[in-house]
mmCIF file of the C-alpha atoms, coordinates in Angstrom:
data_MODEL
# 
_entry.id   MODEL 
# 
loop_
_atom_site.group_PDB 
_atom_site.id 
_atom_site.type_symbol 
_atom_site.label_atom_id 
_atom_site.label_alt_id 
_atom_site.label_comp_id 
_atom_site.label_asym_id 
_atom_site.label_entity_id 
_atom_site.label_seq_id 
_atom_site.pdbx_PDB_ins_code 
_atom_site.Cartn_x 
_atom_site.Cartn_y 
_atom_site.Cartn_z 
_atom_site.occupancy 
_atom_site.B_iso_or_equiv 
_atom_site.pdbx_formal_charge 
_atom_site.auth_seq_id 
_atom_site.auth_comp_id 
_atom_site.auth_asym_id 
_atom_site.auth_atom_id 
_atom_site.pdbx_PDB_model_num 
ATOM 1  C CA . UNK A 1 1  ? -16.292 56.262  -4.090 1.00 0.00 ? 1  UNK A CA 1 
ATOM 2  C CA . UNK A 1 2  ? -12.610 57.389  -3.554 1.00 0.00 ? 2  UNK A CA 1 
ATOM 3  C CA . UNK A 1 3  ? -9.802  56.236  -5.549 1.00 0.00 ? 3  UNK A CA 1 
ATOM 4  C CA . UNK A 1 4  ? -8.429  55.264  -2.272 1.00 0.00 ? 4  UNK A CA 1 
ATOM 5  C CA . UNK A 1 5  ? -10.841 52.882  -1.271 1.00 0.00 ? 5  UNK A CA 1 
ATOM 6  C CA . UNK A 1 6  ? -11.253 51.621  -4.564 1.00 0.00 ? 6  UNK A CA 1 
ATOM 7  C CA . UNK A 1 7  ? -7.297  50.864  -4.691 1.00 0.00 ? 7  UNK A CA 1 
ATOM 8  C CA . UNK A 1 8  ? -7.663  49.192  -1.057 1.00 0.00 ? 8  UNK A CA 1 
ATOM 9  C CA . UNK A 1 9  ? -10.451 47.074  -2.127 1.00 0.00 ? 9  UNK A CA 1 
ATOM 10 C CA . UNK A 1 10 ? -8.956  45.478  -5.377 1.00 0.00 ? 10 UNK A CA 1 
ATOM 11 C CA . UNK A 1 11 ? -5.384  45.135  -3.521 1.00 0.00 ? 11 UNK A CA 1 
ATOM 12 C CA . UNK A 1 12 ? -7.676  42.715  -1.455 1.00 0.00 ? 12 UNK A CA 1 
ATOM 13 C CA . UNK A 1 13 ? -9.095  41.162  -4.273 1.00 0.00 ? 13 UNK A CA 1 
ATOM 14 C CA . UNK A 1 14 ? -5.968  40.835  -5.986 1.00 0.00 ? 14 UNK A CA 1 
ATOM 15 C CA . UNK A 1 15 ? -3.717  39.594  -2.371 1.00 0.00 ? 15 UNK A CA 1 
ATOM 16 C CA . UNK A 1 16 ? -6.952  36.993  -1.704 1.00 0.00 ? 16 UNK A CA 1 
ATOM 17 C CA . UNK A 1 17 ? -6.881  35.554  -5.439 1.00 0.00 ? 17 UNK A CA 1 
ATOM 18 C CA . UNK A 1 18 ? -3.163  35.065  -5.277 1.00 0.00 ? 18 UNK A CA 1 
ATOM 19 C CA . UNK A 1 19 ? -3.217  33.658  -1.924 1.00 0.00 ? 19 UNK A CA 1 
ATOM 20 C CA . UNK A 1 20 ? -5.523  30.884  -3.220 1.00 0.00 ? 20 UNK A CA 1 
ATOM 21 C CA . UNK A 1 21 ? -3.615  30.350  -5.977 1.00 0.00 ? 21 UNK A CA 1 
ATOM 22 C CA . UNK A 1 22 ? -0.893  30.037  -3.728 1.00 0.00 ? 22 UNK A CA 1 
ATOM 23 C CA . UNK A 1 23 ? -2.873  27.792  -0.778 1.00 0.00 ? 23 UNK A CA 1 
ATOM 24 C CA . UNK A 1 24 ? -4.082  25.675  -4.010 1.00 0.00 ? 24 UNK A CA 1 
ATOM 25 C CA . UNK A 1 25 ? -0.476  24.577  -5.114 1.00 0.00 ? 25 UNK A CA 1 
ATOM 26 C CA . UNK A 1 26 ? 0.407   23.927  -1.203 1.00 0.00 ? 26 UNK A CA 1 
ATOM 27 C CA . UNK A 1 27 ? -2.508  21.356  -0.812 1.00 0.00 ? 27 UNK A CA 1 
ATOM 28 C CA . UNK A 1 28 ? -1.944  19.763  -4.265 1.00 0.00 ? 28 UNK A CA 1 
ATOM 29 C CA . UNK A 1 29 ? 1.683   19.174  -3.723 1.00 0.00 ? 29 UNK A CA 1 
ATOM 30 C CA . UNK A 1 30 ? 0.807   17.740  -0.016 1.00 0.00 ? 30 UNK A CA 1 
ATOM 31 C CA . UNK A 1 31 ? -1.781  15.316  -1.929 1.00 0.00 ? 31 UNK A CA 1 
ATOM 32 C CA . UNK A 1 32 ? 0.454   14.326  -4.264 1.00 0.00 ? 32 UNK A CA 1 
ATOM 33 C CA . UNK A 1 33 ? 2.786   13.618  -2.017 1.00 0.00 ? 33 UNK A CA 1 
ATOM 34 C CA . UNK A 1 34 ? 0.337   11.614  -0.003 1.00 0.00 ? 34 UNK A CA 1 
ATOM 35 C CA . UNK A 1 35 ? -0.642  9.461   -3.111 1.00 0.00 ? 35 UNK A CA 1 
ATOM 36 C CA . UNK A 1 36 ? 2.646   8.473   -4.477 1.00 0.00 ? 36 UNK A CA 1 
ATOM 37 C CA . UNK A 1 37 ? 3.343   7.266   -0.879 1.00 0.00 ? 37 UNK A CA 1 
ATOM 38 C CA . UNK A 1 38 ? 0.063   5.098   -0.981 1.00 0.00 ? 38 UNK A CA 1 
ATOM 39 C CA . UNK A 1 39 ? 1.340   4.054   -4.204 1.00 0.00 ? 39 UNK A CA 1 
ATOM 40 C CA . UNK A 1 40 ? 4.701   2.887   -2.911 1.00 0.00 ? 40 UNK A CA 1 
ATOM 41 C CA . UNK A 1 41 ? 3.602   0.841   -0.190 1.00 0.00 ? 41 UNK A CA 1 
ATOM 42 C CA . UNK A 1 42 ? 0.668   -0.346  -1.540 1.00 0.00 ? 42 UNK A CA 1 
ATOM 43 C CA . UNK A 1 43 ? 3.415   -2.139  -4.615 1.00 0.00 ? 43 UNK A CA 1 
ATOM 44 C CA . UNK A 1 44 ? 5.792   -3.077  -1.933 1.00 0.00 ? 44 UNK A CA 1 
ATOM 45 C CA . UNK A 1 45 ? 2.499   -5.132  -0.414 1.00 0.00 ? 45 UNK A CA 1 
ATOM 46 C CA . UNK A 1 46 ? 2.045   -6.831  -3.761 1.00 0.00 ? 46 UNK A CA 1 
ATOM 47 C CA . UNK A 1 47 ? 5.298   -7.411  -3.986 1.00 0.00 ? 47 UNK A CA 1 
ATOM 48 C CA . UNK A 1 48 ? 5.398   -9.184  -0.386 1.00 0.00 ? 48 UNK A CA 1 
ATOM 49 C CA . UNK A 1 49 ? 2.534   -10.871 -1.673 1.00 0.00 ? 49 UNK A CA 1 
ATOM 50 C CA . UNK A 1 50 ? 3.780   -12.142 -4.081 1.00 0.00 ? 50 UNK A CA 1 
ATOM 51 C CA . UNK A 1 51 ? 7.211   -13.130 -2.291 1.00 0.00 ? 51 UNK A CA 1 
ATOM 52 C CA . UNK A 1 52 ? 4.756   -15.175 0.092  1.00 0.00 ? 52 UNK A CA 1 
ATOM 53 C CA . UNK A 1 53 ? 2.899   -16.724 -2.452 1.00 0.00 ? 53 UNK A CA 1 
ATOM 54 C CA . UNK A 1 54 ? 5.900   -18.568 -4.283 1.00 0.00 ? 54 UNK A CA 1 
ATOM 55 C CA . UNK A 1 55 ? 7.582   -19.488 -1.274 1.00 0.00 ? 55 UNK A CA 1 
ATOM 56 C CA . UNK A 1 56 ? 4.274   -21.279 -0.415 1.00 0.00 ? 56 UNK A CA 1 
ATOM 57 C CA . UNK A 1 57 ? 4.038   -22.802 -4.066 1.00 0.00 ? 57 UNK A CA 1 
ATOM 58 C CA . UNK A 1 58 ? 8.200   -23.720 -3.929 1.00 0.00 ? 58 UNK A CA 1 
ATOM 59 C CA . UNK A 1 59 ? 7.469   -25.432 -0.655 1.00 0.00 ? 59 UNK A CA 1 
ATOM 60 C CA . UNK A 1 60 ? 4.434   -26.954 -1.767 1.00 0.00 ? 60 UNK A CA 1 
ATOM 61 C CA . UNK A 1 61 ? 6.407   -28.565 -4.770 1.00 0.00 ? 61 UNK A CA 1 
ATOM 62 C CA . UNK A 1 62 ? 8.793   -29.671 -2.375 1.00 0.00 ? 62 UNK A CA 1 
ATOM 63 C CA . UNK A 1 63 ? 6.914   -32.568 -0.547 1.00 0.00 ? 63 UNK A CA 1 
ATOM 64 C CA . UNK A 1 64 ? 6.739   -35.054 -3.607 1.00 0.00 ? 64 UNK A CA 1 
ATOM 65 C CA . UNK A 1 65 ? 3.987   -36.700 -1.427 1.00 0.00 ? 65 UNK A CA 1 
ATOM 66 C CA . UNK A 1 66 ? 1.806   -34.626 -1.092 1.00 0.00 ? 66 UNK A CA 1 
ATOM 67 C CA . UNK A 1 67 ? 1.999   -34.014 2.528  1.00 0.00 ? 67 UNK A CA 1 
ATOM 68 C CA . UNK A 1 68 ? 1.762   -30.397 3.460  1.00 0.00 ? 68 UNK A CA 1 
ATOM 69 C CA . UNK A 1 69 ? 3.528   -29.323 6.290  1.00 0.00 ? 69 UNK A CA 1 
ATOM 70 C CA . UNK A 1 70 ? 2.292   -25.529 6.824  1.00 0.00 ? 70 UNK A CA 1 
ATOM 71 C CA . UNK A 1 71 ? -0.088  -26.004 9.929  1.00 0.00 ? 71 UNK A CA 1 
ATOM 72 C CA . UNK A 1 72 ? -1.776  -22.475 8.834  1.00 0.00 ? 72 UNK A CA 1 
ATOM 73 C CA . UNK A 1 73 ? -2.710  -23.641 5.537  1.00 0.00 ? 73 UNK A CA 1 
ATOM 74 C CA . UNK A 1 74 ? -6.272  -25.240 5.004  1.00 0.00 ? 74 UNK A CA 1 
ATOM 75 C CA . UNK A 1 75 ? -5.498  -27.878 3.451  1.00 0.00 ? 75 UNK A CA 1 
ATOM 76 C CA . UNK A 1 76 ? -3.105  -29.407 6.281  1.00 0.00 ? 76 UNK A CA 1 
ATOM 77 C CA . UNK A 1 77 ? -3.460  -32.490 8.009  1.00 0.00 ? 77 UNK A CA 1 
ATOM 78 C CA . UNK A 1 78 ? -2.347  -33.612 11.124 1.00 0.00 ? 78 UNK A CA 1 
ATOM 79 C CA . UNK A 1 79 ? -3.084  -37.481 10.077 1.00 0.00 ? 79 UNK A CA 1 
ATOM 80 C CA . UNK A 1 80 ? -1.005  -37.988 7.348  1.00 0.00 ? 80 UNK A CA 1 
ATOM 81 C CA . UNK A 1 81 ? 2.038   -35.415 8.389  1.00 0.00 ? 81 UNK A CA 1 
ATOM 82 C CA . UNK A 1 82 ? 2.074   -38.020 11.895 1.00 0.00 ? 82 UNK A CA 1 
ATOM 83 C CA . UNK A 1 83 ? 2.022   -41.233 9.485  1.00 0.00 ? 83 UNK A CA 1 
ATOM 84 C CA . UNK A 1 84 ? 4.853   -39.421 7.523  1.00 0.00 ? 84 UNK A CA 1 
ATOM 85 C CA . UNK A 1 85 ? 7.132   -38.745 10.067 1.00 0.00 ? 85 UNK A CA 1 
ATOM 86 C CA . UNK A 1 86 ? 6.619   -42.759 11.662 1.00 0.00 ? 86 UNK A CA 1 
ATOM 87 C CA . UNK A 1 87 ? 7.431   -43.475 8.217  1.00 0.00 ? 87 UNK A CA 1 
ATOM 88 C CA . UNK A 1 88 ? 10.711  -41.755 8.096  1.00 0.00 ? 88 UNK A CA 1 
ATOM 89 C CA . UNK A 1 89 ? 11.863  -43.307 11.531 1.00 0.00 ? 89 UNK A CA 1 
# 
């Protein structure tokens, strides 16, 4: 073989490694990127959450008689909320 093929064909070997090298980084960083992202918004979820849980236990507290008020919440009913507002009047 020819020196000059032999220089062409490691100069491709050699431009191909460093280009994965290279390609390898690129992807990394973009994954990285991607998972501290899902990271962030997955704590400010929690966080949320969170927020929405206390506000449901402060406003639980709240009604001394046990009467809950929150019309999504399961344990909500109509019955006694009516015979507590015909007691307040």
């Amino acid at each position: 073989m020819s020196t000059t093929l032999n220089v062409a064909r490691y100069s491709a070997l050699l431009s191909g490694v460093f280009y994965g090298i290279y390609h390898r980084r690129s992807l990394q960083k973009a994954h990285d990127q991607d998972k501290e992202h899902h990271a962030i918004h997955q704590r400010e979820q929690l966080i949320a959450q969170a927020k929405d849980a206390w506000r449901h236990k402060q406003e639980s507290a709240k009604g001394s008689d046990g009467v809950i008020t929150n019309p999504e919440d399961p344990r909500f009913d109509l019955e006694k909320l009516v015979a507590k507002w015909e007691k307040n009047l």
